[in-house]
ZADO-1210 file (C-alpha; in nm, 4 decimals, padded with zeros to 6 digits):
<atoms>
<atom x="06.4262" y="-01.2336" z="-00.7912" code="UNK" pos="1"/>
<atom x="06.5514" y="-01.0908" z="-00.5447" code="UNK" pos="2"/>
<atom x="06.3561" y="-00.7766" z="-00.5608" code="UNK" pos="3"/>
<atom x="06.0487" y="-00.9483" z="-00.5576" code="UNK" pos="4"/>
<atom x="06.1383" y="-01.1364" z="-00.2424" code="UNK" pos="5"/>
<atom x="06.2326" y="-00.7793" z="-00.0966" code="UNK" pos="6"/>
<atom x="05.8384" y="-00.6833" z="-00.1647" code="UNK" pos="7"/>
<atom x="05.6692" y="-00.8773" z="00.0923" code="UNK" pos="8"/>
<atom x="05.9314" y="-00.7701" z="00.3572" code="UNK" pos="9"/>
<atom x="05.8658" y="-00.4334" z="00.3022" code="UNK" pos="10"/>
<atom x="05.4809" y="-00.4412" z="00.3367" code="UNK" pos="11"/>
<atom x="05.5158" y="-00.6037" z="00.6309" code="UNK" pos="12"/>
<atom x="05.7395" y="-00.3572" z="00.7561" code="UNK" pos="13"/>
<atom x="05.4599" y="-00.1058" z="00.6503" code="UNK" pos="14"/>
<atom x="05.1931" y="-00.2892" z="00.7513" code="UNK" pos="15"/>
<atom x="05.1595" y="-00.1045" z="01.1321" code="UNK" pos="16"/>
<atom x="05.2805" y="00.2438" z="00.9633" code="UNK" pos="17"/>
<atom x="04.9437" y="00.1744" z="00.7248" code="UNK" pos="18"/>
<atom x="04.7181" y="00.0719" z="01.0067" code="UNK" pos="19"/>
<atom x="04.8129" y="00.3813" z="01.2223" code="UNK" pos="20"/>
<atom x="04.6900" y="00.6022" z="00.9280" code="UNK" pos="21"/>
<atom x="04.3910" y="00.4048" z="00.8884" code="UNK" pos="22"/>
<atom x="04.2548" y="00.5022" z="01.1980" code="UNK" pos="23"/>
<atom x="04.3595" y="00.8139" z="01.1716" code="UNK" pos="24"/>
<atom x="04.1494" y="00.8949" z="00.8603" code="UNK" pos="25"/>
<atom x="03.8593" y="00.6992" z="01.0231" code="UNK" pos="26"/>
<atom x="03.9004" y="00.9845" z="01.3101" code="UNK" pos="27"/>
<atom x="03.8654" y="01.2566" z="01.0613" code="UNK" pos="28"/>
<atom x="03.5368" y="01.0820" z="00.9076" code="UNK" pos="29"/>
<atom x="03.3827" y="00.9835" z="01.2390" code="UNK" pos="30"/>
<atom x="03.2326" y="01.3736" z="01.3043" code="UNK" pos="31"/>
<atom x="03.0731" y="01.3660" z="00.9670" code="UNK" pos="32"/>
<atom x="02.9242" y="00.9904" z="00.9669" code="UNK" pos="33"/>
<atom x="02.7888" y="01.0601" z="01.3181" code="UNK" pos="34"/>
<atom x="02.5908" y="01.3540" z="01.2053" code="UNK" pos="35"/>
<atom x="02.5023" y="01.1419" z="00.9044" code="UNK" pos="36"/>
<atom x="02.3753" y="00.8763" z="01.0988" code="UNK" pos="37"/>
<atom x="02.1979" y="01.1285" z="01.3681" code="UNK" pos="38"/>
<atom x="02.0188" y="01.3546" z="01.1193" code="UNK" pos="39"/>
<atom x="01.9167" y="01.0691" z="00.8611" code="UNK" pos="40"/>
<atom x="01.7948" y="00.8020" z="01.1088" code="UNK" pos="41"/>
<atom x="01.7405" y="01.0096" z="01.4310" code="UNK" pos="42"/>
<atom x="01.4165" y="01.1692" z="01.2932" code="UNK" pos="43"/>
<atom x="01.2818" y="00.8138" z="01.1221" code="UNK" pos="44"/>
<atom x="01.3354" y="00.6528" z="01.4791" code="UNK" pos="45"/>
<atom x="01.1414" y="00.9561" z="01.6519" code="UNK" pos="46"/>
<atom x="00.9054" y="00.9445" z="01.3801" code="UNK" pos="47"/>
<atom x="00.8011" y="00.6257" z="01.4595" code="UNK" pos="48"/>
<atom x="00.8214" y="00.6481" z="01.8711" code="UNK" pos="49"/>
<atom x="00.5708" y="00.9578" z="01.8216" code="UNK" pos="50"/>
<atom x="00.3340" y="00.7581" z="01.6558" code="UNK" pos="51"/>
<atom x="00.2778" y="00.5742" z="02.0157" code="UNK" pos="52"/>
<atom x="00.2331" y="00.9042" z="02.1644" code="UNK" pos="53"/>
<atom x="00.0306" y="01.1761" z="02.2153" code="UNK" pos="54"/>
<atom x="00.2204" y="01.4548" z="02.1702" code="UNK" pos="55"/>
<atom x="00.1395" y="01.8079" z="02.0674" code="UNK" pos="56"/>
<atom x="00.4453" y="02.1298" z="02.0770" code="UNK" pos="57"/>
<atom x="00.2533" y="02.2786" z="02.3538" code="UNK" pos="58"/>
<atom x="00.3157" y="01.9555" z="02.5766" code="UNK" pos="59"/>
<atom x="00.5596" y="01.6657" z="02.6209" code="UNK" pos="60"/>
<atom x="00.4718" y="01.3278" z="02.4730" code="UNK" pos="61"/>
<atom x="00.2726" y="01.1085" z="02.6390" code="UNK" pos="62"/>
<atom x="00.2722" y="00.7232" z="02.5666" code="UNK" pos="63"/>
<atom x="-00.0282" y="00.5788" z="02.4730" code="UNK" pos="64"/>
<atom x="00.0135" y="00.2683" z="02.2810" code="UNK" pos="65"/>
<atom x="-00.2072" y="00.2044" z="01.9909" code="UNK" pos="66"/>
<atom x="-00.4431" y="00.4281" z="02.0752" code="UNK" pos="67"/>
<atom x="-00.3066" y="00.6351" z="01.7047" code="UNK" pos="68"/>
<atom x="-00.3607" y="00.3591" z="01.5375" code="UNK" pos="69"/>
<atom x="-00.6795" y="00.2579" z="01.6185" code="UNK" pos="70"/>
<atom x="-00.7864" y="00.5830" z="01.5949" code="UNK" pos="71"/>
<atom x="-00.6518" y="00.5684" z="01.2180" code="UNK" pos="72"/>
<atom x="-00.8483" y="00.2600" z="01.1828" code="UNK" pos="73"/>
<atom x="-01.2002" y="00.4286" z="01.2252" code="UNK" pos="74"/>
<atom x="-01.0960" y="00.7352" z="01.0888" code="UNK" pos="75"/>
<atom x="-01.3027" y="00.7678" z="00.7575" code="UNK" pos="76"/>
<atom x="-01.0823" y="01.0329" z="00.6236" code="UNK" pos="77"/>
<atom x="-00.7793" y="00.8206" z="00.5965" code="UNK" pos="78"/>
<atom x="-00.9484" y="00.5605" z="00.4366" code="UNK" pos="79"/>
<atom x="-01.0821" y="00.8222" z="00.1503" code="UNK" pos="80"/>
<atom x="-00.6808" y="01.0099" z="00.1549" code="UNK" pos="81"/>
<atom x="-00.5832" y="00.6316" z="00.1298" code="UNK" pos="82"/>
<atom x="-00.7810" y="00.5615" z="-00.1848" code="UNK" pos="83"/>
<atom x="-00.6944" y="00.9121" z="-00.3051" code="UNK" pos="84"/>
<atom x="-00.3598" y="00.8229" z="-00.3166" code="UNK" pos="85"/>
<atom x="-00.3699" y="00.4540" z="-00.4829" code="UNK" pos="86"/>
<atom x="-00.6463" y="00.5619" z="-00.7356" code="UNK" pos="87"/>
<atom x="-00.2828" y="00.8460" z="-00.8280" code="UNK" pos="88"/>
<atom x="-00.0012" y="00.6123" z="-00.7764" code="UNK" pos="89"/>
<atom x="-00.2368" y="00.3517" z="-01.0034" code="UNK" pos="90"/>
<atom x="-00.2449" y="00.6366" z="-01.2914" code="UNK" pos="91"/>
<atom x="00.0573" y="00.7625" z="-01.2530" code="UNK" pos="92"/>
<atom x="00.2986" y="00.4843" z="-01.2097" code="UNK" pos="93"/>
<atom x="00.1918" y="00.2910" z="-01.5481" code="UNK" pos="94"/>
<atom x="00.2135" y="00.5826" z="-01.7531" code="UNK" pos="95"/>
<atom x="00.5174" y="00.7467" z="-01.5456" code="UNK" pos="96"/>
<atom x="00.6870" y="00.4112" z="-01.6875" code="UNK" pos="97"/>
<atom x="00.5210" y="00.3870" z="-02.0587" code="UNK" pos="98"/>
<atom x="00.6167" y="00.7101" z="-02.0958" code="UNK" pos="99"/>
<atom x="00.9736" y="00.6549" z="-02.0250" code="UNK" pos="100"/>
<atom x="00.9677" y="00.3747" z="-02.2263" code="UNK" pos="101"/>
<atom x="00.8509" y="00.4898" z="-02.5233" code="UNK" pos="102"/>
<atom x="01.0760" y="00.7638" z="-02.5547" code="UNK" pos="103"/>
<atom x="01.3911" y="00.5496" z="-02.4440" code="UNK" pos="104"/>
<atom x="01.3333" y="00.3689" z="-02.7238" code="UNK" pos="105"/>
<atom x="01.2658" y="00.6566" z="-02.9609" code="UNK" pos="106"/>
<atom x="01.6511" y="00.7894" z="-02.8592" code="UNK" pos="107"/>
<atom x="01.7951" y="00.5204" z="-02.7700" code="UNK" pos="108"/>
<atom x="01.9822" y="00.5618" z="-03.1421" code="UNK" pos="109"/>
<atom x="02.1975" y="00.7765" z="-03.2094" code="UNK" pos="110"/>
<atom x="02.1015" y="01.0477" z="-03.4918" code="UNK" pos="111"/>
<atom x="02.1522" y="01.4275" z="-03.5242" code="UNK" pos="112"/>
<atom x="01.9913" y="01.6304" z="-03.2717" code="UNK" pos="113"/>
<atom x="01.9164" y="01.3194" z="-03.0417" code="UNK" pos="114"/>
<atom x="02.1215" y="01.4891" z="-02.7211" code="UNK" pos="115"/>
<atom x="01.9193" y="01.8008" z="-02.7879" code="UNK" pos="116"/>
<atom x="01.6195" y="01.5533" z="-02.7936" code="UNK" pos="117"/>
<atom x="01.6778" y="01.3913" z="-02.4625" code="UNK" pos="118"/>
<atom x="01.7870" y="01.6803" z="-02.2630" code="UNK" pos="119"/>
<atom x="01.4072" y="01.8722" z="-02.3570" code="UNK" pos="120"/>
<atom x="01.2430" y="01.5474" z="-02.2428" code="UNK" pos="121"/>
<atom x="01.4989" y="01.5583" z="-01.9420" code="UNK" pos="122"/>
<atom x="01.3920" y="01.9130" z="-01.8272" code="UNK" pos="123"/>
<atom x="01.0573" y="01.8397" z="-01.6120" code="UNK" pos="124"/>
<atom x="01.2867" y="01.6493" z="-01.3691" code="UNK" pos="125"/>
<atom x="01.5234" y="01.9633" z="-01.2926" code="UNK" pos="126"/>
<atom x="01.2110" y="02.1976" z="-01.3052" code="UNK" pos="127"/>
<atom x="01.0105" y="02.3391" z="-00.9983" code="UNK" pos="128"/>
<atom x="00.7435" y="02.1355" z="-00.9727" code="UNK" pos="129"/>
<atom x="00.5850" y="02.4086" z="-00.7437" code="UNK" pos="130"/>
<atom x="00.6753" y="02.6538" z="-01.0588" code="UNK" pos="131"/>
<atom x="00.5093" y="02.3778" z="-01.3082" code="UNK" pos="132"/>
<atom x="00.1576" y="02.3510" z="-01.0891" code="UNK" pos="133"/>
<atom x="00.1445" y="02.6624" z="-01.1235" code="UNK" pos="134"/>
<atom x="00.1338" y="02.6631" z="-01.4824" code="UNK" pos="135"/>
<atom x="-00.1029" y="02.3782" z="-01.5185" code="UNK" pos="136"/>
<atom x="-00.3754" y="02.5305" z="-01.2790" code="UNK" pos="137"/>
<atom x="-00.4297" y="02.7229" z="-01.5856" code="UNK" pos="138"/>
<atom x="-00.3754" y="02.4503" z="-01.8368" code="UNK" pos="139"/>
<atom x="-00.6929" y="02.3219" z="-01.6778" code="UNK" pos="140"/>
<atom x="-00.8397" y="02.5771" z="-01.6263" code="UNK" pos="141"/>
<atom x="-01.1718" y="02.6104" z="-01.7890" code="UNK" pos="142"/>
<atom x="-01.0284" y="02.8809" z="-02.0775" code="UNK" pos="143"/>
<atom x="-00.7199" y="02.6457" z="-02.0971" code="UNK" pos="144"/>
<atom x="-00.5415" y="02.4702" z="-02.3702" code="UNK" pos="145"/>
<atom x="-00.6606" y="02.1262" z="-02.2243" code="UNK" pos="146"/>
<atom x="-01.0110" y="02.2265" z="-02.1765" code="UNK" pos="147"/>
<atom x="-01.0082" y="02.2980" z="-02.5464" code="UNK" pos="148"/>
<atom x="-00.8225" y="02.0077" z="-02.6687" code="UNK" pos="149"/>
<atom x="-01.1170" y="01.8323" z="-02.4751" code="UNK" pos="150"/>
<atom x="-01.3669" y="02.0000" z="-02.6737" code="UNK" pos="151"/>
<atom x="-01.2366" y="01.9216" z="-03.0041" code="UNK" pos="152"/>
<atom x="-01.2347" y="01.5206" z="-02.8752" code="UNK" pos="153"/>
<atom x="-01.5684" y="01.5391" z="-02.7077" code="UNK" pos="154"/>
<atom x="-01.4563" y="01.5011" z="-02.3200" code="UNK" pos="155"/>
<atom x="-01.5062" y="01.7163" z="-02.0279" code="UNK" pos="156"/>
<atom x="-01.4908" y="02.1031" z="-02.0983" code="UNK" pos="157"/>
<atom x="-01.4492" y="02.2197" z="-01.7433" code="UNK" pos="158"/>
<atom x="-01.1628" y="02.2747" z="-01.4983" code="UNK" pos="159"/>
<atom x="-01.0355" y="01.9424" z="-01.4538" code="UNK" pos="160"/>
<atom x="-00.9250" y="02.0668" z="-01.0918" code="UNK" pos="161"/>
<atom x="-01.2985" y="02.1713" z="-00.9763" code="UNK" pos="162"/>
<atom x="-01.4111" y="01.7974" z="-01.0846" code="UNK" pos="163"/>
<atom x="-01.3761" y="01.5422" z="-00.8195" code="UNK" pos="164"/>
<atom x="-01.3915" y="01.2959" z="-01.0852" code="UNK" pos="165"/>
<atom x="-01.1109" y="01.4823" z="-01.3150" code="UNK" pos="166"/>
<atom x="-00.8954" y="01.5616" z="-01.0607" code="UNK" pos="167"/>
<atom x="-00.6897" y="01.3096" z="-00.9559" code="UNK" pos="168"/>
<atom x="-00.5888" y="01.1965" z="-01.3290" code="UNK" pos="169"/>
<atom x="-00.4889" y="01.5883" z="-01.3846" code="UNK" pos="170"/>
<atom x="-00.2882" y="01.5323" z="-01.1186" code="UNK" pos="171"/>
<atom x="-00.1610" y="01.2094" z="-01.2547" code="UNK" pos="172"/>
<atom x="-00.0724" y="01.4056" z="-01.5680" code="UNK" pos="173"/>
<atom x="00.1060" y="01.6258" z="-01.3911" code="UNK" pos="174"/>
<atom x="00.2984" y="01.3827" z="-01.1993" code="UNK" pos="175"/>
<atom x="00.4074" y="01.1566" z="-01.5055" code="UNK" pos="176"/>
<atom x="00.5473" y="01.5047" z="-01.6919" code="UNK" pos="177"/>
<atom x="00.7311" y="01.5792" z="-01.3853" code="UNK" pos="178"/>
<atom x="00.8653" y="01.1863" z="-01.3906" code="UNK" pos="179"/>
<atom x="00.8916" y="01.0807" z="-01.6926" code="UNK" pos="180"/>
<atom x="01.2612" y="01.2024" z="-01.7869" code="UNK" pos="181"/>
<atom x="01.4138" y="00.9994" z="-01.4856" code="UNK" pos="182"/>
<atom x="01.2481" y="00.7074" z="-01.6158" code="UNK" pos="183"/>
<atom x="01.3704" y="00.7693" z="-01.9432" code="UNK" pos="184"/>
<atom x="01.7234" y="00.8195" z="-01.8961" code="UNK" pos="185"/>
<atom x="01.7521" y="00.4924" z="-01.6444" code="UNK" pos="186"/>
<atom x="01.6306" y="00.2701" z="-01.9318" code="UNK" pos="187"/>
<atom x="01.8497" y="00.4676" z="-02.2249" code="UNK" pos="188"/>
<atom x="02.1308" y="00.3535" z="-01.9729" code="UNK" pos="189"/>
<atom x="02.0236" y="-00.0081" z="-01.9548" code="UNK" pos="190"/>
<atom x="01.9063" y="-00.0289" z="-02.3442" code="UNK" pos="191"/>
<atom x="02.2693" y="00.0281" z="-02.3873" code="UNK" pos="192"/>
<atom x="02.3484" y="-00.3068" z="-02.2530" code="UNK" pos="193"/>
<atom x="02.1052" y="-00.4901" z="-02.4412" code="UNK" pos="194"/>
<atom x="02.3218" y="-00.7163" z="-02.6632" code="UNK" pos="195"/>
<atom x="02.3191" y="-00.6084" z="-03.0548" code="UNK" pos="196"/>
<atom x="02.4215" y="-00.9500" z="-03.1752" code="UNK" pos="197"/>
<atom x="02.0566" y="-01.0786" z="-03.0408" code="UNK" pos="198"/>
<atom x="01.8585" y="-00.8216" z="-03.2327" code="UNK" pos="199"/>
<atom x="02.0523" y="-00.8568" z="-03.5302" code="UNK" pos="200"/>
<atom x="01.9843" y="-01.2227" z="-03.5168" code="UNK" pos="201"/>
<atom x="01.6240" y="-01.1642" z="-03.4519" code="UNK" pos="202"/>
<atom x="01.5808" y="-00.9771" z="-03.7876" code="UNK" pos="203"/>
<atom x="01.7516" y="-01.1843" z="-03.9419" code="UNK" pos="204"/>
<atom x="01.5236" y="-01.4497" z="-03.8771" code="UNK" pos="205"/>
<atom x="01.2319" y="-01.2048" z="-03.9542" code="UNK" pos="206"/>
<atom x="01.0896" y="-01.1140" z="-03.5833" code="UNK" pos="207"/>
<atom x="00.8968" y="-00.7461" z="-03.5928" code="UNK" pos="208"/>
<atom x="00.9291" y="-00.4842" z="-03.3866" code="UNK" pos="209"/>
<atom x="00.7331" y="-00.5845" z="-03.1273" code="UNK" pos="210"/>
<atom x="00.8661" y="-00.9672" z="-03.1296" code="UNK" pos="211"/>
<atom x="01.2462" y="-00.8011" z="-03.0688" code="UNK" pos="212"/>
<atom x="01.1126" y="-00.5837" z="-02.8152" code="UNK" pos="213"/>
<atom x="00.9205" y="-00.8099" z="-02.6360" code="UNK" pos="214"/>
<atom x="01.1863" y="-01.1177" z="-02.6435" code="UNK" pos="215"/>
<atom x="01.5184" y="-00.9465" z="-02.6567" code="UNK" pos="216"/>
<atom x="01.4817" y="-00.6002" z="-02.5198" code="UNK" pos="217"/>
<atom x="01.1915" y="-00.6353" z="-02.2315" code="UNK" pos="218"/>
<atom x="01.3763" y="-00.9241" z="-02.0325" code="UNK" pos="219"/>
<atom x="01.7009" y="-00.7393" z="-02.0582" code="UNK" pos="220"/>
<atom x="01.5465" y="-00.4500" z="-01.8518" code="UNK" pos="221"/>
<atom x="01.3391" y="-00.6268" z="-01.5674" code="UNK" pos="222"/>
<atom x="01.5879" y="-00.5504" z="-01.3097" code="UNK" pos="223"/>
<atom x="01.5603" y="-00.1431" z="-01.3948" code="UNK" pos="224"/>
<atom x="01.1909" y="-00.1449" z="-01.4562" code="UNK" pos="225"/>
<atom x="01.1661" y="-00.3159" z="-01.1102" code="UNK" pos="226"/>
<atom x="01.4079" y="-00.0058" z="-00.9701" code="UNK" pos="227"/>
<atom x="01.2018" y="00.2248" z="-01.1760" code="UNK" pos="228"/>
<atom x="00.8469" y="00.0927" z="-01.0685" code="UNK" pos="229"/>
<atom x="00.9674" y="00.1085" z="-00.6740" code="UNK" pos="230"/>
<atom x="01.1065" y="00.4393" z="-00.7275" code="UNK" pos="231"/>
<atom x="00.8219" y="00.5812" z="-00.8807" code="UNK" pos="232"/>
<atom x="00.5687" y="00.3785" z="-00.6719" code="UNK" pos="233"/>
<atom x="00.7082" y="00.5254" z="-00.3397" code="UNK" pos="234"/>
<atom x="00.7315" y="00.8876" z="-00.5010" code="UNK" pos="235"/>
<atom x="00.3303" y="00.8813" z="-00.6146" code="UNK" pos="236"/>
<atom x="00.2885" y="00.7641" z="-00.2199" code="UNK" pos="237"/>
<atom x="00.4480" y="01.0823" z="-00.1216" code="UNK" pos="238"/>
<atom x="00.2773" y="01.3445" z="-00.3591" code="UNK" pos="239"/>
<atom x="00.2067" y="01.6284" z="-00.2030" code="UNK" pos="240"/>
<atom x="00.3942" y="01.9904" z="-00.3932" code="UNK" pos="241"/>
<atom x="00.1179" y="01.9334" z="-00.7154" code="UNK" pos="242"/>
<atom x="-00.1748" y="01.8767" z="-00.4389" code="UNK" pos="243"/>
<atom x="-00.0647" y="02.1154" z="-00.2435" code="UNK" pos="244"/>
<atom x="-00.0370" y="02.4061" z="-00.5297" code="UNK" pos="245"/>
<atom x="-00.2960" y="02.3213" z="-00.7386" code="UNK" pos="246"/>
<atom x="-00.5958" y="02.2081" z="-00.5701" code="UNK" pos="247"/>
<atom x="-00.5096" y="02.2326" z="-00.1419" code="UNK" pos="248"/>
<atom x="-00.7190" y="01.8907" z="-00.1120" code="UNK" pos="249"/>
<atom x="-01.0506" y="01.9758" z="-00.2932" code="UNK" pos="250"/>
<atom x="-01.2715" y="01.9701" z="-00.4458" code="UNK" pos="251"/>
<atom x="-01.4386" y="01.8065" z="-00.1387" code="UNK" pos="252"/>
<atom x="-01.1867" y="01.6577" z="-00.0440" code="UNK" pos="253"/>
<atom x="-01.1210" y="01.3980" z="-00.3822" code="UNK" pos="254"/>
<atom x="-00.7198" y="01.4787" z="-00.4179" code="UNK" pos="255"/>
<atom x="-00.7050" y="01.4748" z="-00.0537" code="UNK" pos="256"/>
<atom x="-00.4038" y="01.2323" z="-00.0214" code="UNK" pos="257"/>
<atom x="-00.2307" y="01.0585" z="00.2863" code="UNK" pos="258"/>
<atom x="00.0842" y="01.3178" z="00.2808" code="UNK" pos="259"/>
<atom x="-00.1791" y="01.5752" z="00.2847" code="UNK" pos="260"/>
<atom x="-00.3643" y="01.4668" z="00.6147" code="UNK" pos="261"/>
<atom x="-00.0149" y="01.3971" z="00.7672" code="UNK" pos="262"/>
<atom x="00.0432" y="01.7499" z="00.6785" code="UNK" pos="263"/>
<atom x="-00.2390" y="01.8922" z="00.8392" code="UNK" pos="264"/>
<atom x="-00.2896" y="01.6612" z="01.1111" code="UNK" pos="265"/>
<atom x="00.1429" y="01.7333" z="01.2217" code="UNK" pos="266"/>
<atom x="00.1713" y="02.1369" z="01.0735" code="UNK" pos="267"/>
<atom x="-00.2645" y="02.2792" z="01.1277" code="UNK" pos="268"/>
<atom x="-00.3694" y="02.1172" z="01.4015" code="UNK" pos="269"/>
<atom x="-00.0252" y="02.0161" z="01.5883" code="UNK" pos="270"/>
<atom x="-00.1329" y="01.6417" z="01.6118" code="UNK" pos="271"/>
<atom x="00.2314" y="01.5260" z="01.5764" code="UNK" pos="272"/>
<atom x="00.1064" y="01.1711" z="01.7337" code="UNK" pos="273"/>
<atom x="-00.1366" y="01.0929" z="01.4858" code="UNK" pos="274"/>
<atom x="00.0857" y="01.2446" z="01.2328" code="UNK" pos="275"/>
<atom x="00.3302" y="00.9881" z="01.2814" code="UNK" pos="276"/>
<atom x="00.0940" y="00.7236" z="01.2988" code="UNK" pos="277"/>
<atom x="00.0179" y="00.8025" z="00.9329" code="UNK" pos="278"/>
<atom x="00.3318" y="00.8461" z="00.8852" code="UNK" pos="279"/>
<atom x="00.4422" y="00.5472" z="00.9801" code="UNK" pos="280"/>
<atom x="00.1413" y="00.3626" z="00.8271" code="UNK" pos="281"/>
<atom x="00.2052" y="00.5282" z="00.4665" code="UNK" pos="282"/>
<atom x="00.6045" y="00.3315" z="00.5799" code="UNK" pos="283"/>
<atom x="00.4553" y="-00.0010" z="00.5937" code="UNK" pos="284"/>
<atom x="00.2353" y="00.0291" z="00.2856" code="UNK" pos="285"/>
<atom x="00.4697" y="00.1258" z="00.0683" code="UNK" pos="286"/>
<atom x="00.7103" y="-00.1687" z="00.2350" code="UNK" pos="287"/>
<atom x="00.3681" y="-00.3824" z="00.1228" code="UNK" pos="288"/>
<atom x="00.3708" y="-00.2837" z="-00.2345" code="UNK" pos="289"/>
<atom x="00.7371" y="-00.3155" z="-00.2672" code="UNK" pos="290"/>
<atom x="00.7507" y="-00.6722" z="-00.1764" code="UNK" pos="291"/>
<atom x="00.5096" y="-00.7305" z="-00.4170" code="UNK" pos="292"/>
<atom x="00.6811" y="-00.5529" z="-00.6930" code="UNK" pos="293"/>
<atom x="00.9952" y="-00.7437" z="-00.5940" code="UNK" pos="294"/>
<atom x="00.7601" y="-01.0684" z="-00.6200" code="UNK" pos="295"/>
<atom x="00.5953" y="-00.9884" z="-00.9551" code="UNK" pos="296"/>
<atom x="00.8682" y="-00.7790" z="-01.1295" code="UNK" pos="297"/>
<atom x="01.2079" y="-00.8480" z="-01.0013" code="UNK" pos="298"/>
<atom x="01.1887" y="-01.2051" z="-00.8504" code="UNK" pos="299"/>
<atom x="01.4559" y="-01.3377" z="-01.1352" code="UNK" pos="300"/>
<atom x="01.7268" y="-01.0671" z="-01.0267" code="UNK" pos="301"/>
</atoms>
């Protein structure tokens, strides 16, 4: 008893001693959350005061209000980059997820050879994707694989990349084998939380495959398919390596996409204003269709 009526006395008597060394250790983090803070937010907050200005390397930036933005507004090439990049995020965010799915589920068990199983469907994630375009430029390529499997099915023999209908869903392809793997192995972690004792149940009482999955297992992971669908959403907003590698914009401009222009408009022709205007309006849309997301997808978590 007496012991344990010593214990309070003594953390008191500590208490200062423990404060003191506190601070001290907040003194030795301070230099690195400062830089943290500078070199993470300090370009996002220039970013966006650039987009008011017009502002080149040669000169120093000149405020001009919205005169960006309304500039942004007529300009027909961001509207076409704009529906460039929905008509990819619309392709590739569905599948991106359906993919992932599909082959959670398929591994989600454990059986010989299922580590092996998940690392291989793992390995697009880790790989260059500047490496991988380069292989798929001649995948579809008009002597590719693809343009043959297309023959045997009856679709489109040519270069998918020379199409400007083709395109942007070989891009999408590209962009949902790059993805895919993430996907996967952030629903294999929430599958394992789905409670056995309710899918037992559910077979007992006869429900199917699809019944279990779409009663039991699909509510269970609404809060990671919402993570998943904003993660992936804001990633197809900000393609630009696959573009970039395998087509440069064209044909004609139909994978020309909004990271694109804000590349040439800020890097080839040293618009850094109107680069951050698009900048900051790709910000706000993708804001947009996250809200929405949260509305449709993740409103019950």
């Amino acid at each position: 008893m007496a012991a344990v009526a010593e214990q309070p006395r003594r953390l008191r008597r500590r208490g200062p001693h423990a404060r003191r060394e506190a601070r001290i250790g907040l003194l030795f983090v301070l230099p690195a959350f400062v830089l943290f803070v500078l070199f993470r937010f300090g370009p996002s907050i220039a970013g966006v005061l650039l987009g008011f200005t017009d502002y080149s390397l040669m000169d120093s930036p000149t405020f001009t209000g919205l005169d960006n933005f309304t500039r942004l507004w007529d300009d027909p090439v961001f509207w076409s980059s704009l529906k460039v990049t929905v008509l990819y995020t619309v392709i590739t965010v569905p599948g991106t997820i359906v993919a992932a799915m599909g082959l959670a589920l398929l591994t989600r068990r454990a059986f010989r050879g299922s580590k092996l199983f998940r690392s291989i469907f793992f390995l697009p994630v880790v790989t260059s994707l500047v490496l991988a375009s380069t292989v798929f430029i001649w995948i579809f390529s008009t002597d590719g694989p693809w343009s043959t499997v297309m023959g045997w099915v009856g679709g489109h023999t040519g270069s998918w990349l020379a199409d400007d209908v083709f395109v942007v869903p070989a891009l999408a392809i590209v962009g949902i084998w790059s993805r895919f793997g993430y996907g996967m192995l952030i629903l294999l972690a929430s599958l394992q939380n789905v409670p056995r004792e309710l899918e037992e149940a559910a077979l007992t009482d006869g429900a199917g495959p699809w019944q279990r999955f779409r009663h039991i297992i699909l509510p269970s992971l609404k809060p990671a398919l919402f993570f998943l669908a904003v993660i992936e959403t804001t990633a197809s907003f900000q393609v630009f390596d696959a573009v970039y590698v395998m087509t440069g914009g064209g044909p004609a401009n139909a994978s020309y996409t909004l990271v694109f222009q804000l590349y040439d408009a800020g890097f080839k022709y040293f618009d850094l204003g109107y680069a951050s205007a698009i900048g900051l309006a790709l910000f706000v849309l993708t804001l947009i269709v996250a809200v929405i997301q949260r509305l449709v997808i993740g409103k019950e978590k």
